[in-house]
N, CA, C and O atoms as a GROMACS GRO file, in nm:
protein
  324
    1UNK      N    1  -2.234   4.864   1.445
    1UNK     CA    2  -2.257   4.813   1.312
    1UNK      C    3  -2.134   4.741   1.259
    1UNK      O    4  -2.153   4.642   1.189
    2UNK      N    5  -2.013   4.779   1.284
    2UNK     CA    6  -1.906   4.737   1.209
    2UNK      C    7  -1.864   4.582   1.271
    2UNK      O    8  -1.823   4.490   1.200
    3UNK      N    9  -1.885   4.573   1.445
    3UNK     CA   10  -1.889   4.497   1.492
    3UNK      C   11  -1.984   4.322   1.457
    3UNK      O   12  -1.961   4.206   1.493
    4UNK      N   13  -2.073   4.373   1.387
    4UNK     CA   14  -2.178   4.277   1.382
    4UNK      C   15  -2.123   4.264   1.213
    4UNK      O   16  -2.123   4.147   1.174
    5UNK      N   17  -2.085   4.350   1.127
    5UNK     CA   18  -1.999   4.299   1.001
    5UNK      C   19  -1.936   4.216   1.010
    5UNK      O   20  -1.952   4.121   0.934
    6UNK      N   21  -1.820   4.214   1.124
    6UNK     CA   22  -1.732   4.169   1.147
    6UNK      C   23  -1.744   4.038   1.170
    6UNK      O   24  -1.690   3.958   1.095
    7UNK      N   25  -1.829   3.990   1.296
    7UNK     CA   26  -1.880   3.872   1.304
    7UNK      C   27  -1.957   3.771   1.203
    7UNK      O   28  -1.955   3.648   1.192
    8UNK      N   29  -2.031   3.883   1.125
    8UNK     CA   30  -2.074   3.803   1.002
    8UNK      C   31  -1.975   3.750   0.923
    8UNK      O   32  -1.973   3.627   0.911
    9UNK      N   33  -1.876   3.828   0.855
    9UNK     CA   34  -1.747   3.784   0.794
    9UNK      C   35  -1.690   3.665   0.854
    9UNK      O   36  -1.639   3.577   0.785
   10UNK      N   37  -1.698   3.658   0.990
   10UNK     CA   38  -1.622   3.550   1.069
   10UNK      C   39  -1.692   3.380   1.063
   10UNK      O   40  -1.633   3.273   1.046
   11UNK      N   41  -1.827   3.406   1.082
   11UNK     CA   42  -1.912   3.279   1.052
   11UNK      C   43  -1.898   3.239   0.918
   11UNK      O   44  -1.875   3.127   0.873
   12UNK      N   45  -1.912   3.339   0.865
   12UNK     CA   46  -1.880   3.292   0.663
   12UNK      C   47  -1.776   3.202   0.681
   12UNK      O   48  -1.796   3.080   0.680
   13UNK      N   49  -1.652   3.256   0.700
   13UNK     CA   50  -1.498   3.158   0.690
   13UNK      C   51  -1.533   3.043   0.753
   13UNK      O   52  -1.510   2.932   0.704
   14UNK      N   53  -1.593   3.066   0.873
   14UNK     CA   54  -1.637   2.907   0.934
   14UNK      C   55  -1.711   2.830   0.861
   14UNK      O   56  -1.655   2.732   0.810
   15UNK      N   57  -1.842   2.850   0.839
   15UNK     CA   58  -1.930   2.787   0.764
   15UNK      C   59  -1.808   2.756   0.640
   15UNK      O   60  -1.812   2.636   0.613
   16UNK      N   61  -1.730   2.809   0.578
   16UNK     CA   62  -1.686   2.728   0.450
   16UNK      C   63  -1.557   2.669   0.455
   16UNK      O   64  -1.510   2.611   0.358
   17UNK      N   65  -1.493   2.682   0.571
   17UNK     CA   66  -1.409   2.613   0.652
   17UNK      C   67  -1.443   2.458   0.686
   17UNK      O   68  -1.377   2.366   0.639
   18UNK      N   69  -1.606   2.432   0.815
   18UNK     CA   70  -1.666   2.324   0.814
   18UNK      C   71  -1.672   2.241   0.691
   18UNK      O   72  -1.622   2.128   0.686
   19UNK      N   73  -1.730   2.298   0.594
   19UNK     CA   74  -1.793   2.251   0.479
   19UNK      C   75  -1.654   2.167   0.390
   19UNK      O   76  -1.672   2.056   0.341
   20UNK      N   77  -1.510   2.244   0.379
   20UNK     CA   78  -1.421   2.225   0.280
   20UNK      C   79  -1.374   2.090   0.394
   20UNK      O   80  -1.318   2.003   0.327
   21UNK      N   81  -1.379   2.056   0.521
   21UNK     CA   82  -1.342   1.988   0.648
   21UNK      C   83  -1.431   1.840   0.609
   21UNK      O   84  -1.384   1.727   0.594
   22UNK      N   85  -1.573   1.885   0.598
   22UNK     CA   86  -1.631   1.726   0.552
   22UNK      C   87  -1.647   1.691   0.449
   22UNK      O   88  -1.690   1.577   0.432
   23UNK      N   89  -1.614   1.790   0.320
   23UNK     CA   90  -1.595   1.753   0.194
   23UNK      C   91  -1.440   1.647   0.217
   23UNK      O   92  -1.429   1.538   0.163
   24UNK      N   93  -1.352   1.696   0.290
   24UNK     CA   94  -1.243   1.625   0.240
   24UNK      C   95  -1.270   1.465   0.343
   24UNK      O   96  -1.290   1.350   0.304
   25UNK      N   97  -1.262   1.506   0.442
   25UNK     CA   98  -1.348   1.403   0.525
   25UNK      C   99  -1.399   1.239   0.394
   25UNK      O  100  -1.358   1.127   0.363
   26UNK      N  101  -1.502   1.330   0.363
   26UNK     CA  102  -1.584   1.223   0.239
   26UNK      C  103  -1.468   1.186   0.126
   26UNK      O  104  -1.458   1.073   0.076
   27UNK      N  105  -1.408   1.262   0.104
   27UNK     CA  106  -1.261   1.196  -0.046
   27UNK      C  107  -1.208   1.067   0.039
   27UNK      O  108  -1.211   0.953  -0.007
   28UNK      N  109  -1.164   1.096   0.157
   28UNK     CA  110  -1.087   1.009   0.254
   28UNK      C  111  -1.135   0.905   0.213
   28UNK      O  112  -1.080   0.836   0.127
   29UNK      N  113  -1.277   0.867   0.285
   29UNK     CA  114  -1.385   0.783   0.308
   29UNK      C  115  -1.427   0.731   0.178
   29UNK      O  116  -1.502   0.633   0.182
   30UNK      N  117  -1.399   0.770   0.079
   30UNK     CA  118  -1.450   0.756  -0.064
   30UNK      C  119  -1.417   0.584  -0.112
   30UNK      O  120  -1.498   0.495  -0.142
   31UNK      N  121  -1.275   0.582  -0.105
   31UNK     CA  122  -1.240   0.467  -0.131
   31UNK      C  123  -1.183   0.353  -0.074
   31UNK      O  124  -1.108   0.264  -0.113
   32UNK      N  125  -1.237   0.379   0.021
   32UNK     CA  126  -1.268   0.248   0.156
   32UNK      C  127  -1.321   0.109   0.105
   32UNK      O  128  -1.280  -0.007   0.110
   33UNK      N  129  -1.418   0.167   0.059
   33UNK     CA  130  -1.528   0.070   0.012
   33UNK      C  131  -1.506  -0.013  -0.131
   33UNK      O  132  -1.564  -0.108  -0.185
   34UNK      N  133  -1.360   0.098  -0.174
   34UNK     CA  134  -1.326  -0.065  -0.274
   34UNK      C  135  -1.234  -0.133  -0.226
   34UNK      O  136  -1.224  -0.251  -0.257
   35UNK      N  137  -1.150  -0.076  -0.143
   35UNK     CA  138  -1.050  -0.129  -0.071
   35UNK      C  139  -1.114  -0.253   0.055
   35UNK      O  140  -1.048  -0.345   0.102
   36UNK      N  141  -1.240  -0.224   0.083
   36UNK     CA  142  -1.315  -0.328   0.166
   36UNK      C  143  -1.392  -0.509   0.086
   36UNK      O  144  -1.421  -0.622   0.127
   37UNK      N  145  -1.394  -0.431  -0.046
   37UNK     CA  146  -1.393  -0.515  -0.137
   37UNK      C  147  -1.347  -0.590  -0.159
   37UNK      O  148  -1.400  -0.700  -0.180
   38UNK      N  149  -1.228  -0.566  -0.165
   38UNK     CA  150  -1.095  -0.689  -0.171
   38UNK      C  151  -1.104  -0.770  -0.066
   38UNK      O  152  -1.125  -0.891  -0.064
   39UNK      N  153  -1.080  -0.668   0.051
   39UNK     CA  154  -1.092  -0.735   0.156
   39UNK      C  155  -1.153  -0.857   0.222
   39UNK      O  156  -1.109  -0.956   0.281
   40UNK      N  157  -1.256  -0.815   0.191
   40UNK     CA  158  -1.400  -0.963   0.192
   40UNK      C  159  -1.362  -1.080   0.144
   40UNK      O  160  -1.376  -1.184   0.209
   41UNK      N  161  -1.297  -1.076  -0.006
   41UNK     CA  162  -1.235  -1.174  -0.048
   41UNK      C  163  -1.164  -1.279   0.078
   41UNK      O  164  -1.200  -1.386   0.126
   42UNK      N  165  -1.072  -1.209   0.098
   42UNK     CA  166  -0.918  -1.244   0.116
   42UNK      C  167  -1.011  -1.279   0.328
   42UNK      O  168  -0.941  -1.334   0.413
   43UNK      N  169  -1.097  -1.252   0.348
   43UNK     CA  170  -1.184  -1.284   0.469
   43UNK      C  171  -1.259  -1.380   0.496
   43UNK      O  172  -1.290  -1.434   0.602
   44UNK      N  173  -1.295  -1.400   0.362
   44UNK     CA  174  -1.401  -1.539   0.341
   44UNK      C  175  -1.310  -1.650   0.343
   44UNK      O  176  -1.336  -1.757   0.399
   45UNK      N  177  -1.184  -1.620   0.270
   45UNK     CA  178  -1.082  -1.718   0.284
   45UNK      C  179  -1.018  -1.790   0.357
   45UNK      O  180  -0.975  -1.904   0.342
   46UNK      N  181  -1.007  -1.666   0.500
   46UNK     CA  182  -0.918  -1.674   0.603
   46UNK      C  183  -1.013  -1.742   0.725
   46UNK      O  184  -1.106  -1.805   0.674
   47UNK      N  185  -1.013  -1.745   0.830
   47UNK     CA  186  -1.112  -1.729   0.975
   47UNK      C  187  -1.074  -1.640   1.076
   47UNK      O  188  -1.122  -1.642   1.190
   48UNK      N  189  -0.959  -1.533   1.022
   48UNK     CA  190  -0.896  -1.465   1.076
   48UNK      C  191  -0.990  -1.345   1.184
   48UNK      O  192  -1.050  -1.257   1.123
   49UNK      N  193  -0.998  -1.344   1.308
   49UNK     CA  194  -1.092  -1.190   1.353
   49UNK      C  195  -1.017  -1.081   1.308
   49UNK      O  196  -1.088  -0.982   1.289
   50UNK      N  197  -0.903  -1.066   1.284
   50UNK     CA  198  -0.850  -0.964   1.258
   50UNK      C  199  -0.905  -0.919   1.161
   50UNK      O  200  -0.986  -0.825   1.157
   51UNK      N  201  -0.857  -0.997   1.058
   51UNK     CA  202  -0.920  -0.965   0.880
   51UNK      C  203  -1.076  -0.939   0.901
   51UNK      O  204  -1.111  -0.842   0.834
   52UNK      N  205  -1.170  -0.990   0.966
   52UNK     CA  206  -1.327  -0.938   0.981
   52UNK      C  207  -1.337  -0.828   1.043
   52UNK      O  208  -1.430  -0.751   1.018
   53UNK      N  209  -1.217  -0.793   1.164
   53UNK     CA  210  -1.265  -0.629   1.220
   53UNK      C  211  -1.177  -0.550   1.111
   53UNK      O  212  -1.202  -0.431   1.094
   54UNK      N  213  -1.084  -0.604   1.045
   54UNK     CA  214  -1.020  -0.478   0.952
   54UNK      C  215  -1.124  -0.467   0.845
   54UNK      O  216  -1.099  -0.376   0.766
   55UNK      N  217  -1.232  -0.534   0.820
   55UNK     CA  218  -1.363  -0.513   0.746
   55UNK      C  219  -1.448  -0.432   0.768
   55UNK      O  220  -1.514  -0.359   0.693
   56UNK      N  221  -1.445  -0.451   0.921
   56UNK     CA  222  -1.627  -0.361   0.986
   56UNK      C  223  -1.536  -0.229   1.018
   56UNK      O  224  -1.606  -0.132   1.047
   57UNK      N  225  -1.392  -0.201   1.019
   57UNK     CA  226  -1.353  -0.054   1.022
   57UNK      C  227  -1.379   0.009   0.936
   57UNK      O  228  -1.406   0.129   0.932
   58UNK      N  229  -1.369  -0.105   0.816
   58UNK     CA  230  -1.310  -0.012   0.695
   58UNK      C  231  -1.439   0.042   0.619
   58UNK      O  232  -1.437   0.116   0.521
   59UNK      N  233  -1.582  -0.025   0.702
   59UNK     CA  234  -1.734  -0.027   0.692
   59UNK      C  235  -1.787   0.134   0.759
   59UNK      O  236  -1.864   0.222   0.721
   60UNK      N  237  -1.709   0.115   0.863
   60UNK     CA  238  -1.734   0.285   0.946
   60UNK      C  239  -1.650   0.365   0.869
   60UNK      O  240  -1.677   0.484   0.858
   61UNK      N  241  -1.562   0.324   0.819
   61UNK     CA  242  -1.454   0.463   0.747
   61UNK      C  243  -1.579   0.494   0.667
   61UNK      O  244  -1.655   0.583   0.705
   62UNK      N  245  -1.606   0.412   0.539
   62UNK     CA  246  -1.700   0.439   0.418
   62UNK      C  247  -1.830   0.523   0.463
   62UNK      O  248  -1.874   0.624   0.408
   63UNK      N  249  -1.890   0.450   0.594
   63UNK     CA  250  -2.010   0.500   0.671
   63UNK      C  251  -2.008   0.682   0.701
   63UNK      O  252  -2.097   0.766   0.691
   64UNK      N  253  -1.864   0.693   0.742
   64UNK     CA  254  -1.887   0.780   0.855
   64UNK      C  255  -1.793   0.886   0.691
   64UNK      O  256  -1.775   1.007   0.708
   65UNK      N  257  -1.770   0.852   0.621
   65UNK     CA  258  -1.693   0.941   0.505
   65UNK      C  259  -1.833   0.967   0.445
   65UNK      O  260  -1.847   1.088   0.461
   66UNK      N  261  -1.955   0.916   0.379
   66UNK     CA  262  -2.063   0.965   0.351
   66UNK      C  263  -2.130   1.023   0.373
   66UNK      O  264  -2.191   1.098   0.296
   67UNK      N  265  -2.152   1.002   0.538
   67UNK     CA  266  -2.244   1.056   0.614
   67UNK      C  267  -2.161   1.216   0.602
   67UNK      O  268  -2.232   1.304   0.555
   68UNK      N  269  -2.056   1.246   0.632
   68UNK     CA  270  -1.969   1.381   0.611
   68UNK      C  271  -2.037   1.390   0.496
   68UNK      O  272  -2.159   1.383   0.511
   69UNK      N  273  -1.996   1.405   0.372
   69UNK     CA  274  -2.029   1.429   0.207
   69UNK      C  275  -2.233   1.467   0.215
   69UNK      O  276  -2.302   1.554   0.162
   70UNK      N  277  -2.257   1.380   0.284
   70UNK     CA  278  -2.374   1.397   0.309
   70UNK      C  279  -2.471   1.555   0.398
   70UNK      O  280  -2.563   1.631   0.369
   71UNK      N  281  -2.386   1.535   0.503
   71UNK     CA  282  -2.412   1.680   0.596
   71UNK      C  283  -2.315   1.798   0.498
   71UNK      O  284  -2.369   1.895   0.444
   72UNK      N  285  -2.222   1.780   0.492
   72UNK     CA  286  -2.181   1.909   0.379
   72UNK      C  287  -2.255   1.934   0.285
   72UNK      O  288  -2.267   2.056   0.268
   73UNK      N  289  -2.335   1.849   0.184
   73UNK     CA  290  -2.395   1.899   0.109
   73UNK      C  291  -2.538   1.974   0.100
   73UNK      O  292  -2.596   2.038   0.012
   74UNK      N  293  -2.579   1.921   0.273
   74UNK     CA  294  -2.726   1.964   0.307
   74UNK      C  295  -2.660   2.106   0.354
   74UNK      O  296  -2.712   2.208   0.309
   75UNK      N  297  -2.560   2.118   0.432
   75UNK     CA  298  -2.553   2.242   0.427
   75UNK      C  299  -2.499   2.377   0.402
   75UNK      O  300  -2.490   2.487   0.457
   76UNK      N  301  -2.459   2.301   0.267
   76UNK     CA  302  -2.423   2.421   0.163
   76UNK      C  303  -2.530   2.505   0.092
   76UNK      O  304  -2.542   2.621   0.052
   77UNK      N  305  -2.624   2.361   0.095
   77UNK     CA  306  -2.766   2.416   0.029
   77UNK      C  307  -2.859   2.504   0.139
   77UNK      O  308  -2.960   2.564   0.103
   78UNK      N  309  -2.824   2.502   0.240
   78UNK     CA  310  -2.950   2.583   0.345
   78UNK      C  311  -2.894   2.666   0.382
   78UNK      O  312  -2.948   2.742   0.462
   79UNK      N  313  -2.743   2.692   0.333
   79UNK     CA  314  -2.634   2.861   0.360
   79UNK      C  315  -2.670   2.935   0.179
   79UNK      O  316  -2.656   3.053   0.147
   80UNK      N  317  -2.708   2.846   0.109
   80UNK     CA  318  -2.733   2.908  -0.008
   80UNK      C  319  -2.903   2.993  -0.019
   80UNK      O  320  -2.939   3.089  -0.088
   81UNK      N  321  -2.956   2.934   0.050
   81UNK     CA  322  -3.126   2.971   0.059
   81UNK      C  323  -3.138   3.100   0.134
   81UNK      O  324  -3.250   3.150   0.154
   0.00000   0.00000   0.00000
């Protein structure tokens, strides 16, 4: 019995470990997308490839920072149920 406490206690810290991991994940990712903003500008301007792939990164940062914010929040709610 104490054994299987134990393990339960242990998944808890994980589960809110994961969760505090793609919450911050998503802050990261948060403000990409105004910073990509600018960017575009200063791209349309240029013909630079550089300046267009420092665009489509900064497209996966925003992408892949939501998609985190996104799975953390589905499953905070289905550890809460």
């Amino acid at each position: 019995m104490a054994v299987s406490e134990l393990n339960l206690a242990v998944n808890q810290g994980n589960v809110a470990l994961r969760n505090r991991l793609l919450g911050l994940l998503g802050m990261i990712g948060a403000p990409t997308l105004m910073v990509q903003a600018l960017c575009i500008d200063i791209a349309k301007e240029s013909q630079s490839v550089l300046t267009k792939q420092l665009v489509a990164f900064l497209d996966v940062l925003y992408i892949g920072g939501w998609m985190c914010g996104a799975i953390g929040m589905f499953w905070q709610n289905v550890r809460r149920k």
